[in-house]
Residue, then its C-alpha position, 0 to 999 in steps of 0.5 A: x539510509x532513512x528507515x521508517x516502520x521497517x521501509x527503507x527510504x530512497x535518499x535520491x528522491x523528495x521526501x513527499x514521494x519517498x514516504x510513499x514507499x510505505x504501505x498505507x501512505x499515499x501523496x496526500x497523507x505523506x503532504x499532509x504528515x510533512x505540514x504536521x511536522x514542518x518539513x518542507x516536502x521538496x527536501x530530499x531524503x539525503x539531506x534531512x537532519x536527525x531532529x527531521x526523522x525523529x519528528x517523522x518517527x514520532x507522527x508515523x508511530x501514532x494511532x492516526x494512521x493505520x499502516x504497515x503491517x496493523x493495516x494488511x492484518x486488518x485488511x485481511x481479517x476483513x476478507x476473511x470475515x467475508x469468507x467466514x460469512x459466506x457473502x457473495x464478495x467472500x465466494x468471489x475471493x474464494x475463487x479468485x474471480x472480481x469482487x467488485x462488479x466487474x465483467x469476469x467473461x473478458x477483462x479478469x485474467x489477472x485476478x482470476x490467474x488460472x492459465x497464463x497468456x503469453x503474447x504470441x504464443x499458441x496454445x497446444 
């Protein structure tokens, strides 16, 4: 088992999908770290070598990338500078309504999260 920034590595799946796994690395990045270190991206998990995870550590312990836990701290010192401000967007996550723009009367069950639907099932 390969163990990146505290994430556990699936070994059935290729490499450039199972860096995925760590929050912050999308496919782009992942092929884009893989072309730093010269690993080949279709190689699996199972089959890298130690010299392979340690270049891997190495590029993934760098300050280029934000990821992991420095990236969801900096997310929500965002949200909360937001909240602290008292902008429009930071009363919006107050109350758990979009953020974006998007139509609250129809589409926001998820966000807004306050009943819970069941298909099928009337309410009393």
């Amino acid at each position: 088992m390969v163990r990146l920034l505290g994430v556990d590595l699936s070994k059935k799946k290729k490499l450039y999908i199972a860096l995925t796994a760590i929050y912050g690395i999308g496919v782009t990045t992942s092929l884009k770290m893989l072309v730093q270190t010269g690993i080949d991206p279709n190689k699996k998990v199972s089959d890298l070598s130690d010299s392979e995870i340690n270049s891997l550590r190495t590029i993934l312990e760098t300050d280029e990338y934000q990821l992991e836990g420095d990236l969801r701290r900096m997310i929500n010192l965002n949200v909360k500078r937001l909240i602290d401000i008292s902008c429009y967007r930071g009363r919006r996550h107050i109350k758990g309504l979009p953020v974006r723009g998007q139509r609250s009367r129809t589409n926001s069950r998820t966000c807004r999260n306050i009943r819970v639907y069941a298909a099928g099932k009337k309410r009393n």
